[in-house]
C-alpha positions as a LaTeX table, in Angstrom:
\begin{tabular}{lrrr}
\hline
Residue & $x$ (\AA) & $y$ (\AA) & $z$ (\AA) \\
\hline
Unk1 & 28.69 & $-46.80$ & 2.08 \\
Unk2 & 27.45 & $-47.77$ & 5.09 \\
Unk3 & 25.91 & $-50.99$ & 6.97 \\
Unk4 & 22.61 & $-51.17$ & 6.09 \\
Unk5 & 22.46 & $-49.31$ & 2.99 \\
Unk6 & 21.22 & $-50.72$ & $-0.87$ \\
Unk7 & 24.43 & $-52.93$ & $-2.38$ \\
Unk8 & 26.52 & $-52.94$ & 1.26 \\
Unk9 & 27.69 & $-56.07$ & 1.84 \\
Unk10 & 28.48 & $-57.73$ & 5.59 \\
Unk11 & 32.05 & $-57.33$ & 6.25 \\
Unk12 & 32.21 & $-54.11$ & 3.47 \\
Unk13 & 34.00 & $-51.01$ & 5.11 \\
Unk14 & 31.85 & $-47.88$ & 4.44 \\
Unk15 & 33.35 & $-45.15$ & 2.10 \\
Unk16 & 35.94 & $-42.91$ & 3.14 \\
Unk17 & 37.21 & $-39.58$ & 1.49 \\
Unk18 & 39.91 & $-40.30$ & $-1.48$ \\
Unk19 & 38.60 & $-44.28$ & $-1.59$ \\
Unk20 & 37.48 & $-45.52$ & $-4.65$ \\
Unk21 & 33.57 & $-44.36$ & $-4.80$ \\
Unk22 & 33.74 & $-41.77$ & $-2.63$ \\
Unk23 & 31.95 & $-38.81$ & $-4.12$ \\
Unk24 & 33.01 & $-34.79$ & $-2.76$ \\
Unk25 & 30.11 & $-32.96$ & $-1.72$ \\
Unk26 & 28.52 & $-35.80$ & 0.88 \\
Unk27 & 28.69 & $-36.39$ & 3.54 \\
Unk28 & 26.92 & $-38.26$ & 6.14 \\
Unk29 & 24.64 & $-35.32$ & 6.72 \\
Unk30 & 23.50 & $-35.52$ & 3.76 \\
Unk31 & 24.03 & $-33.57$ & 0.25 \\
Unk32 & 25.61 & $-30.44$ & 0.90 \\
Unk33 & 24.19 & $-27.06$ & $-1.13$ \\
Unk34 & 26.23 & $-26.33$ & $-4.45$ \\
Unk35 & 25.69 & $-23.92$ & $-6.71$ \\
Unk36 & 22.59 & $-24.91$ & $-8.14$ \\
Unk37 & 21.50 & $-26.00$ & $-4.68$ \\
Unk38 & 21.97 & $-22.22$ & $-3.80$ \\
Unk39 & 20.31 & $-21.11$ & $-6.57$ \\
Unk40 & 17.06 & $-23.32$ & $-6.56$ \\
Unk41 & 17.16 & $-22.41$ & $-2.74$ \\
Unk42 & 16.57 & $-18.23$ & $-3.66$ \\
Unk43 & 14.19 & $-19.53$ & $-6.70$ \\
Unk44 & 11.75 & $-21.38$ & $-3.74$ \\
Unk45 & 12.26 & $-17.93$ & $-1.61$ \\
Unk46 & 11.65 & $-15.93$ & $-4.67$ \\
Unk47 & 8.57 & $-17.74$ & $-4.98$ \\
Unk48 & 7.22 & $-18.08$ & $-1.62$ \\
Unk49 & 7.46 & $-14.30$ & $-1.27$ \\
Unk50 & 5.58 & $-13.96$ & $-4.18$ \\
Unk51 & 2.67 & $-16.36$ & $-2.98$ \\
Unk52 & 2.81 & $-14.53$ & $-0.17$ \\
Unk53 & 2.24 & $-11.21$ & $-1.92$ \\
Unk54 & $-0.55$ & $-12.18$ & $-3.86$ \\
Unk55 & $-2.26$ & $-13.43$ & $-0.80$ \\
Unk56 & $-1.65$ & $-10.61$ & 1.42 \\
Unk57 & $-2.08$ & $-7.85$ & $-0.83$ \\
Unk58 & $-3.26$ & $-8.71$ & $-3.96$ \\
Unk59 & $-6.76$ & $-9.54$ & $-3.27$ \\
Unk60 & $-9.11$ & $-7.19$ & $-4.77$ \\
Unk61 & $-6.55$ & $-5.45$ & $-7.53$ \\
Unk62 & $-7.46$ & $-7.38$ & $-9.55$ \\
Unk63 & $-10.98$ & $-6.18$ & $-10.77$ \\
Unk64 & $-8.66$ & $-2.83$ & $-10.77$ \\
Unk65 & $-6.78$ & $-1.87$ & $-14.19$ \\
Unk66 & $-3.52$ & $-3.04$ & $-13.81$ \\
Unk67 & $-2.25$ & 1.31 & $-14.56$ \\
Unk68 & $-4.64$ & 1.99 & $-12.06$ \\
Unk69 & $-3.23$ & $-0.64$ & $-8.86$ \\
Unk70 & $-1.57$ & 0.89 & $-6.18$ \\
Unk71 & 0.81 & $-1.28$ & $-3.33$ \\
Unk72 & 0.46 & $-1.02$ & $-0.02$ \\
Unk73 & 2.62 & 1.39 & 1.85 \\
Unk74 & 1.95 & 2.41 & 5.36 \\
Unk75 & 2.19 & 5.74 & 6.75 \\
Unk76 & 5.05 & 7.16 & 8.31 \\
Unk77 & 3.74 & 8.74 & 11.76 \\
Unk78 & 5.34 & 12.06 & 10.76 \\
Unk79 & 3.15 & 11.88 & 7.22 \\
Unk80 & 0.08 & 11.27 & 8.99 \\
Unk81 & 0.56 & 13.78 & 11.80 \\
Unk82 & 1.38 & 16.24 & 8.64 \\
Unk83 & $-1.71$ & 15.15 & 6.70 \\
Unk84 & $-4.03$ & 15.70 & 9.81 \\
Unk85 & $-2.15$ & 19.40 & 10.58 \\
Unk86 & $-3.84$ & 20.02 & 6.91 \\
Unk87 & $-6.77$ & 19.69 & 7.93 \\
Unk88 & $-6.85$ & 20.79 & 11.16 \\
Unk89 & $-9.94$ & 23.07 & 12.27 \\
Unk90 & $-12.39$ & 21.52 & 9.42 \\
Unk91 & $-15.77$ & 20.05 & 9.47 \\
Unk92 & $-17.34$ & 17.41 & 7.07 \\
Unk93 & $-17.34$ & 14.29 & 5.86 \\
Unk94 & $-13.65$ & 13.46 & 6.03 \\
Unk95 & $-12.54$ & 9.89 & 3.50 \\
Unk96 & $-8.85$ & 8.04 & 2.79 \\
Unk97 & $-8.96$ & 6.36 & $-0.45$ \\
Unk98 & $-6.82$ & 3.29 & $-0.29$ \\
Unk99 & $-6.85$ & 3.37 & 3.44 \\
Unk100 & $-4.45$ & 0.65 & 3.86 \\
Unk101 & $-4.28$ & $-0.30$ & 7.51 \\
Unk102 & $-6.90$ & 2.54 & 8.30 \\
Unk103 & $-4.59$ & 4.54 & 10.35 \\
Unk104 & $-4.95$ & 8.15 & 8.39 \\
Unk105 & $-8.92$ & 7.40 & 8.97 \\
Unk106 & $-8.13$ & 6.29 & 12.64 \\
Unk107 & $-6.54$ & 9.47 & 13.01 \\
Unk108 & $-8.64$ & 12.08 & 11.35 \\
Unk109 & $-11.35$ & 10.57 & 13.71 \\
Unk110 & $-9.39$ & 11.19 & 16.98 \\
Unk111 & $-8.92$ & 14.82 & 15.84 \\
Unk112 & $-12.25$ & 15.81 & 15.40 \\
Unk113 & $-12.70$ & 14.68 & 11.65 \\
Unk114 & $-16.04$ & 12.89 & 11.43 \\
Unk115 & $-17.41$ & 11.12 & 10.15 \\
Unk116 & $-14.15$ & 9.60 & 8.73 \\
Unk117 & $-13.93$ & 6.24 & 6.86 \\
Unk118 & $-11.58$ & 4.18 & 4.26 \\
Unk119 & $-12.13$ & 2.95 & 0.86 \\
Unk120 & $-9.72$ & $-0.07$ & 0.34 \\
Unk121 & $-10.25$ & $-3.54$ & $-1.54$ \\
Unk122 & $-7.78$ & $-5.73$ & 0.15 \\
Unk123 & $-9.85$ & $-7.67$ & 2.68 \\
Unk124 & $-6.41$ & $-8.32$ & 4.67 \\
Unk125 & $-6.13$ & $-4.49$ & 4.84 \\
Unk126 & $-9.79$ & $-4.40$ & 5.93 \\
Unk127 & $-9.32$ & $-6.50$ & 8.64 \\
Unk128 & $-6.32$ & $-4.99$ & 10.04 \\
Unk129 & $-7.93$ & $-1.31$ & 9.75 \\
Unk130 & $-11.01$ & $-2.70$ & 11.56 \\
Unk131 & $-8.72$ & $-4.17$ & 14.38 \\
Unk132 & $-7.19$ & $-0.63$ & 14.34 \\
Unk133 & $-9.68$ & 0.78 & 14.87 \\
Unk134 & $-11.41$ & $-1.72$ & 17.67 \\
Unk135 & $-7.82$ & $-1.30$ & 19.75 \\
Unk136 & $-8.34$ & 2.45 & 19.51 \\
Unk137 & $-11.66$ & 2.29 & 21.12 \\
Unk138 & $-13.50$ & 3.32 & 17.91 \\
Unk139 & $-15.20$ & $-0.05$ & 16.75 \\
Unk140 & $-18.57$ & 0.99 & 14.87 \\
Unk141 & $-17.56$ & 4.57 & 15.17 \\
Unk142 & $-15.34$ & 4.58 & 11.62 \\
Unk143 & $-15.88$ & 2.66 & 8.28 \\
Unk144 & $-13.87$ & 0.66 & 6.31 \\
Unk145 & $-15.36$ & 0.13 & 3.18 \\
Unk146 & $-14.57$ & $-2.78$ & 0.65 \\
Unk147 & $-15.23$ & $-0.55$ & $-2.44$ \\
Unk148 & $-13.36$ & 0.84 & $-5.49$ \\
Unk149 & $-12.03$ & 4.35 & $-4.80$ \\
Unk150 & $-12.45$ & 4.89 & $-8.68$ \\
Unk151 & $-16.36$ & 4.09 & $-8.48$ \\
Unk152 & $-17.24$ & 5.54 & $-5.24$ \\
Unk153 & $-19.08$ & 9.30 & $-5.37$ \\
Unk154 & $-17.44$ & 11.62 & $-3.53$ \\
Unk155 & $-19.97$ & 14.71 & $-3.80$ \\
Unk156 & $-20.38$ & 14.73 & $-0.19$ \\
Unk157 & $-16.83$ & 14.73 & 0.73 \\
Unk158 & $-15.32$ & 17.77 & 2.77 \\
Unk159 & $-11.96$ & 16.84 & 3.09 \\
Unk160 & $-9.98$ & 13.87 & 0.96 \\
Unk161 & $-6.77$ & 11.71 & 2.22 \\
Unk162 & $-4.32$ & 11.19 & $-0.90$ \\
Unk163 & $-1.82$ & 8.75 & $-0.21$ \\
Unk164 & $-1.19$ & 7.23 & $-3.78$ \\
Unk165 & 1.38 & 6.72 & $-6.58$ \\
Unk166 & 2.49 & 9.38 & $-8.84$ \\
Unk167 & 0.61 & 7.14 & $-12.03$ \\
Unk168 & $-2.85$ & 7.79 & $-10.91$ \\
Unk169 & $-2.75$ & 11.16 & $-9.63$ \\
Unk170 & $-3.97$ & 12.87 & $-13.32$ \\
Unk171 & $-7.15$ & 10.50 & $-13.58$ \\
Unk172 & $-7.78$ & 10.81 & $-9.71$ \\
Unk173 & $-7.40$ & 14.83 & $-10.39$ \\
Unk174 & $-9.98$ & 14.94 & $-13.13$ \\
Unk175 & $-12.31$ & 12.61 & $-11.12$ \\
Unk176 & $-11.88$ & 14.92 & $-7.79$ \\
Unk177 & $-12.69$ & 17.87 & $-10.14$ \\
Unk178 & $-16.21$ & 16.15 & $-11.47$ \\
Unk179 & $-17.33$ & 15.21 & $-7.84$ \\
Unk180 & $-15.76$ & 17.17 & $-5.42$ \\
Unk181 & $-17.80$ & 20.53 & $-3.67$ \\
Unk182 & $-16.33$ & 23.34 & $-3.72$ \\
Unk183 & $-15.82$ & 23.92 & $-0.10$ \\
Unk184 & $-13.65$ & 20.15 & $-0.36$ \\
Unk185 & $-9.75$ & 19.76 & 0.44 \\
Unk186 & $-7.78$ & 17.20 & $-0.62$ \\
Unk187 & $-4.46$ & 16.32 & 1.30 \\
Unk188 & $-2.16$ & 14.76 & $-1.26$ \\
Unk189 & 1.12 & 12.55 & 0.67 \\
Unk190 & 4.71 & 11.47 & $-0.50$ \\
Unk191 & 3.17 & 12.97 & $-4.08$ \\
Unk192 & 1.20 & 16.24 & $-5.04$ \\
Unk193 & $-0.94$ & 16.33 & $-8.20$ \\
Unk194 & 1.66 & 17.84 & $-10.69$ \\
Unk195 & $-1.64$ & 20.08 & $-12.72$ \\
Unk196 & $-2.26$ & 21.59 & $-9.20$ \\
Unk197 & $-1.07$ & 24.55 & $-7.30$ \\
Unk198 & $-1.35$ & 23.73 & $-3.19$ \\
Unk199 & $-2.74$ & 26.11 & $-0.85$ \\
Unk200 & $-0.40$ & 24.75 & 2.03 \\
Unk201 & 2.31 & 22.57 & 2.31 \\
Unk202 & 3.87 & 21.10 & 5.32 \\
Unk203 & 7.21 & 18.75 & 5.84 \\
Unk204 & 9.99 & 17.54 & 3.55 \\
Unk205 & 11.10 & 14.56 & 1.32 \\
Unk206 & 8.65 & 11.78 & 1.65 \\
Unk207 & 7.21 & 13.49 & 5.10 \\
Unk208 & 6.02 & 16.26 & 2.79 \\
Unk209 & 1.84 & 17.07 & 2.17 \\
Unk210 & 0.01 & 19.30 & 0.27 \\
Unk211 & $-3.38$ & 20.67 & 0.54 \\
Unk212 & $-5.53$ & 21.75 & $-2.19$ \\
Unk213 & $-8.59$ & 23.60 & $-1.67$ \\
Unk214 & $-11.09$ & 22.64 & $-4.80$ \\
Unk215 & $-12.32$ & 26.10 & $-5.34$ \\
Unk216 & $-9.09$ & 27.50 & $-5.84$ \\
Unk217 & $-7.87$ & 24.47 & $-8.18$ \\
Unk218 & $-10.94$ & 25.16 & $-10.23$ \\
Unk219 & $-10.28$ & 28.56 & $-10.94$ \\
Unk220 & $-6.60$ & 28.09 & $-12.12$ \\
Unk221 & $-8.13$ & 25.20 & $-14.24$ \\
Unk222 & $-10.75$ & 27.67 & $-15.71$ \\
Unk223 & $-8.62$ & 30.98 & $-15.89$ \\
Unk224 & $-6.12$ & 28.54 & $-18.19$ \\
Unk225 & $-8.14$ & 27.36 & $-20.52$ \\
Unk226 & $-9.55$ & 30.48 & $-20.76$ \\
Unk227 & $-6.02$ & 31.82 & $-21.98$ \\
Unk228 & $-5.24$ & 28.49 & $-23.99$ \\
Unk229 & $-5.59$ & 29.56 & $-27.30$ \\
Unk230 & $-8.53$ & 27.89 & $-29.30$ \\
\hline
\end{tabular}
């Protein structure tokens, strides 16, 4: 105990290790981190990750079915230079749905791809793509739009950026089939659409891309149900 504290008394020695009231595990520090203390310690990290998750990147999957969310994962440069060797050469209206940090729509602009914008709901993302895009030199030249990819027409599209899970790619396939021209091309990243034959393909492992020209996907799609029996 020392001078000072609640219940010392003037001419009472403090408290030494092995003295009578002497507790292990203080010291004049202050409490030192046991078990427990460890443990509460990752429980308030735990947490504050989390808080900072649904801050960061939550905002806007919300109003999105919870099978239908996607996280944010950037692109690799090597994916996006892949993506953009896809569709190298083509014309039209070029889009990235979930465009993240807008750096696929970035991109496809500086090649020639215009005009080229993002759909993506987290405003944080927004932001950053917008900055992206101002440090490029391409402020007011690309669009970032705060909009639902799964509510957004796309029968004006020429050429459609893919980067998305593995879960949505059979409702984003039927929904490409509805909308999309024929003349379209969809570059699918890190996953292809497993109902789909690619007309290209380019890199390997998680660098690989595949492209998918909608004319072609529409005729495998009719010449099989053709030969499903009825």
């Amino acid at each position: 105990m020392e001078p000072g504290e609640p219940g010392w008394e003037p001419g009472e020695p403090g408290w030494e290790p092995g003295e009578p009231g002497w507790e292990p595990g203080w010291s004049r520090g202050g409490p030192a981190l046991g078990g427990r203390g460890l443990l509460a310690l990752a429980v308030a990290s735990g947490a504050a990750a989390w808080a900072t998750w649904a801050l960061v990147l939550m905002p806007g999957f919300r109003r999105v079915p919870l099978r239908l969310q996607v996280p944010y994962q950037p692109s690799s440069p090597r994916q996006v230079a892949n993506a953009l060797a896809l569709l190298r050469g083509r014309a039209g209206k070029t889009v990235d749905l979930g465009s993240g940090d807008g750096r696929l729509v970035v991109e496809a602009y500086k090649q020639g791809l215009r005009p080229a914008l993002g759909y993506e709901l987290n405003p944080w993302l927004l932001c950053l793509a917008n900055y992206r895009a101002w440090r490029a030199g391409y402020h007011g030249k690309v669009s970032f739009l705060k909009e639902d990819l799964w509510k957004v027409d796309l029968s004006d599209c020429n050429n459609v950026i893919v980067f998305l899970a593995p879960s949505v790619k059979p409702p984003l396939a039927t929904k490409l089939l509805a909308e999309l021209p024929d003349g379209a091309r969809v570059v699918s990243g890190r996953f292809p659409f497993p109902s789909w034959t690619p007309s290209s393909t380019l890199g390997q492992g998680l660098e690989q891309v595949w492209a998918y020209d909608m004319k072609e996907v529409r005729r495998a799609a009719q010449s099989s149900a053709q030969g499903s029996p009825v």
